[in-house]
Backbone as a ProteinNet text record, in pm:
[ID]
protein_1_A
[PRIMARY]
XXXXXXXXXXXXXXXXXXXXXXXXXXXXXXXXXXXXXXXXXXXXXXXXXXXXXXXXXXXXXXXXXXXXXXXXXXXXXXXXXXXXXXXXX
[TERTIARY]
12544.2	12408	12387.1	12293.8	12343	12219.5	12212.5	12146.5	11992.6	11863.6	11768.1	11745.1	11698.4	11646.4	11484	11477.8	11316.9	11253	11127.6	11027	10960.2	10866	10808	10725.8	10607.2	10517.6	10464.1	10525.6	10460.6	10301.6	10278.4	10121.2	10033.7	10179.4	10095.3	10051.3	10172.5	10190.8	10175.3	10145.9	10095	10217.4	10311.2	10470.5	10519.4	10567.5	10672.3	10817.9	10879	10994	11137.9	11251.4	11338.5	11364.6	11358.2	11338.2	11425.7	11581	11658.2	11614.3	11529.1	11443.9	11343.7	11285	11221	11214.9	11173.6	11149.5	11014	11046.1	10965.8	10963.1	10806.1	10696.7	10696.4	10675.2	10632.4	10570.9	10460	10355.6	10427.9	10483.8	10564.2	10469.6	10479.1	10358.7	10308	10378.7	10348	10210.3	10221.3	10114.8	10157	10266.9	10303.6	10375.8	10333.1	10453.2	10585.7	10677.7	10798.5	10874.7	11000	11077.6	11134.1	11166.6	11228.8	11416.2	11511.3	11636.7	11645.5	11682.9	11747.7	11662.5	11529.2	11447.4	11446.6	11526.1	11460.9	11400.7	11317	11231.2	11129.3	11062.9	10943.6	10841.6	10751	10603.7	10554	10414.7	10365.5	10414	10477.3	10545.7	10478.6	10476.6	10455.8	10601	10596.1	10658.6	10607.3	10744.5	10688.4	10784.4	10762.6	10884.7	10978.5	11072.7	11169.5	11175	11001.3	10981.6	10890.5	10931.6	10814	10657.5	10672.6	10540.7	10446.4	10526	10457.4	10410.7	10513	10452	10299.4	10326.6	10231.9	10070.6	10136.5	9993.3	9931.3	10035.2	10035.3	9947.1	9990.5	9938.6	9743.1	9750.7	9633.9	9539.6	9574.7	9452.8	9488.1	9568.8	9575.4	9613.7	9684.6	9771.3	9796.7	9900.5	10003	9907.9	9832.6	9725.4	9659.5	9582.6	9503.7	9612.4	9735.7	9779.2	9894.4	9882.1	9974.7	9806.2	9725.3	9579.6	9613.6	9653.1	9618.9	9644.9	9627.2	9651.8	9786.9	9810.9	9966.2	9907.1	9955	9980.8	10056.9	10057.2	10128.9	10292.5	10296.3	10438.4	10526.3	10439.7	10517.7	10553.1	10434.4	10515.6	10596.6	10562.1	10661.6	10821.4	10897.1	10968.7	11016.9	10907.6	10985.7	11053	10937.3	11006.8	11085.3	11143.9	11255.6	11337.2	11334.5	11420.6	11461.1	11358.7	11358.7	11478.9	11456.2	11526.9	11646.2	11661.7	11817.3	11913.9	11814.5	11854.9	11869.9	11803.3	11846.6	11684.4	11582.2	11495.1	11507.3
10884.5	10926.1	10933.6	11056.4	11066.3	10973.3	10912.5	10817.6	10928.8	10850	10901.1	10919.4	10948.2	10991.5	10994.6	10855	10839.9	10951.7	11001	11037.6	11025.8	11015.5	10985.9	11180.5	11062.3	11192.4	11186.3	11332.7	11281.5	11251.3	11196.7	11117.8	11285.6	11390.1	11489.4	11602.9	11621.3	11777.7	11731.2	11610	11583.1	11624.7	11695.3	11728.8	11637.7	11640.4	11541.5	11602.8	11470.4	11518.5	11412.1	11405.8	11333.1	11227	11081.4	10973.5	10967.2	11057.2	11039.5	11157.1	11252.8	11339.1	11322.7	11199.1	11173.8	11014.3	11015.4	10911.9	10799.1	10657.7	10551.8	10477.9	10493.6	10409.4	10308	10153.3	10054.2	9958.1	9920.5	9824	9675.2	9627.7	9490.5	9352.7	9324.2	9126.9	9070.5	9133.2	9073.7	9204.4	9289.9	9389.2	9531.8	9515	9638.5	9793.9	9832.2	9972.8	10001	10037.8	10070.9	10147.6	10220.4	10290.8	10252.3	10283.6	10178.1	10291.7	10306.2	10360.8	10322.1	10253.1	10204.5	10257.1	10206.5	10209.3	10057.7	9980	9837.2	9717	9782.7	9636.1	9633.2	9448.8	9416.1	9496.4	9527.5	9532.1	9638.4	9734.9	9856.6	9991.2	10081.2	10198.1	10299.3	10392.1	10544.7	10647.6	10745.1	10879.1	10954.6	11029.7	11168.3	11221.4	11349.4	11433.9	11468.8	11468.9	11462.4	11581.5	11644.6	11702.7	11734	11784.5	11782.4	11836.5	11919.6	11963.9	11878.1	11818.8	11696.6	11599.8	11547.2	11462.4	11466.7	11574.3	11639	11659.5	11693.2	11705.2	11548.8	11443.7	11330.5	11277.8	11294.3	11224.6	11305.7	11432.2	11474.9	11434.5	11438.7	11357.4	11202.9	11148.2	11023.4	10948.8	11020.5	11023.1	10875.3	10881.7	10712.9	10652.1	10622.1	10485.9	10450	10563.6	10507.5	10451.6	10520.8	10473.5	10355.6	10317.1	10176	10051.1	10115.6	10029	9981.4	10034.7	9954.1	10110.4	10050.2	10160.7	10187	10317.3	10333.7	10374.7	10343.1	10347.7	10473.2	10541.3	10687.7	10645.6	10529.1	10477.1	10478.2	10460.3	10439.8	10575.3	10677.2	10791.9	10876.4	10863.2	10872.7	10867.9	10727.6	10702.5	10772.9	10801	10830.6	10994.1	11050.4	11198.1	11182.9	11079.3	11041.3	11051.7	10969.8	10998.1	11118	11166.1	11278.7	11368.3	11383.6	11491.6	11452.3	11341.3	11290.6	11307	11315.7	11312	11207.8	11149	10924.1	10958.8	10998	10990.3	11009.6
12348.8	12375.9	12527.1	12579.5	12738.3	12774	12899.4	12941.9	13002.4	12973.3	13008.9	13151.7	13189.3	13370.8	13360.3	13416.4	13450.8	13556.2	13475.2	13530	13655.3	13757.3	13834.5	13887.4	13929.6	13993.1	14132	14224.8	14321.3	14356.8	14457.3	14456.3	14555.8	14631.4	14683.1	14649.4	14606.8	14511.4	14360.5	14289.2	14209.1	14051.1	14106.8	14017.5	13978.6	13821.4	13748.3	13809.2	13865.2	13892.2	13820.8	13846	13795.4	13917.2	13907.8	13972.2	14125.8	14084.9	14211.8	14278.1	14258.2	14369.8	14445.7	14420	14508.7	14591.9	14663.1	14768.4	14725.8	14718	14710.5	14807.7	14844.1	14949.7	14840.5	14914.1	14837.9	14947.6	14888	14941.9	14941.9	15015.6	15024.4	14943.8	14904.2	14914.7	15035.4	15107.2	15281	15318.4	15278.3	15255.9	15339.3	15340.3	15470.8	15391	15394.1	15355.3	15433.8	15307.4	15327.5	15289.9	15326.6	15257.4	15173.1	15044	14929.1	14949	15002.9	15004.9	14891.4	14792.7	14677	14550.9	14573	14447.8	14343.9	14457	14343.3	14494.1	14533.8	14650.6	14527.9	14554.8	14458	14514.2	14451.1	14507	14422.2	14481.9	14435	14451.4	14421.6	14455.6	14444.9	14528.9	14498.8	14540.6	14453.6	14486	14540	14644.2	14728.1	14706.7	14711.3	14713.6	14855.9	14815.7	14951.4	15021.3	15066.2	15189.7	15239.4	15371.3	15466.6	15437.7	15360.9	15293.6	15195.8	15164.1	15038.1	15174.9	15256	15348.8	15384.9	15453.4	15538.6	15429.2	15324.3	15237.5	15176	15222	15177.5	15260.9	15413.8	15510.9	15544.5	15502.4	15499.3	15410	15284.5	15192.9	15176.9	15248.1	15231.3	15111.5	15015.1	14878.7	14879.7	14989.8	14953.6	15011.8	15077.1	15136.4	14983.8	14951.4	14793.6	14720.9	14644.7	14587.3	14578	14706.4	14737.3	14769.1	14808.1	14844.3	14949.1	15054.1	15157.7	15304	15397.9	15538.3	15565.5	15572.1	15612.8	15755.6	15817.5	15989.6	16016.6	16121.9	16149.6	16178.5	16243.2	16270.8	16160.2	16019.3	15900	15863.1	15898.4	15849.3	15927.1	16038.6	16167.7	16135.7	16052.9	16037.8	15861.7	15824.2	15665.6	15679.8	15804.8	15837.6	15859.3	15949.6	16054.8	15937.7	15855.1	15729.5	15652.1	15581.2	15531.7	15604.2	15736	15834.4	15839.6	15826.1	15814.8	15646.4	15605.2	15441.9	15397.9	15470.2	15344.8	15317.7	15271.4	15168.7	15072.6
[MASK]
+++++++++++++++++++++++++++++++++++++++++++++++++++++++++++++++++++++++++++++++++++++++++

């Protein structure tokens, strides 16, 4: 039986996509946002899709702040582009 492939939706473009396409922000316990590389840190997660356009529409309506509950700082997304552009998102 072939193994399932979890779901996830991004929080910008609002698309069901398949879990290793996109990129997880997660709200730490310490309260900070982060890049999740792996997909197993504890905390609250959201999906984005792994590009610059989802970002950008992310960072405009403020997508991942609501849905992690707390302030993402520009430094944080500063660095997830930084990622993205590199291809480790």
């Amino acid at each position: 039986m072939p193994k399932k492939i979890p779901i996830r939706q991004c929080v910008a473009c609002r698309e069901h996509k398949e879990k290793p396409l996109l990129a997880r922000i997660v709200r730490t316990p310490e309260g900070k946002a982060v890049y999740d590389a792996r997909g197993k840190l504890p905390g609250k997660g959201a999906y984005i899709c792994r590009s610059a356009v989802c970002l950008d529409k992310a960072i405009k309506s403020r997508a991942l702040s609501r849905a992690l509950e707390i302030e993402i700082t520009p430094d944080v997304y500063e660095a997830l582009r930084a990622r993205m552009e590199e291809g480790d998102a």
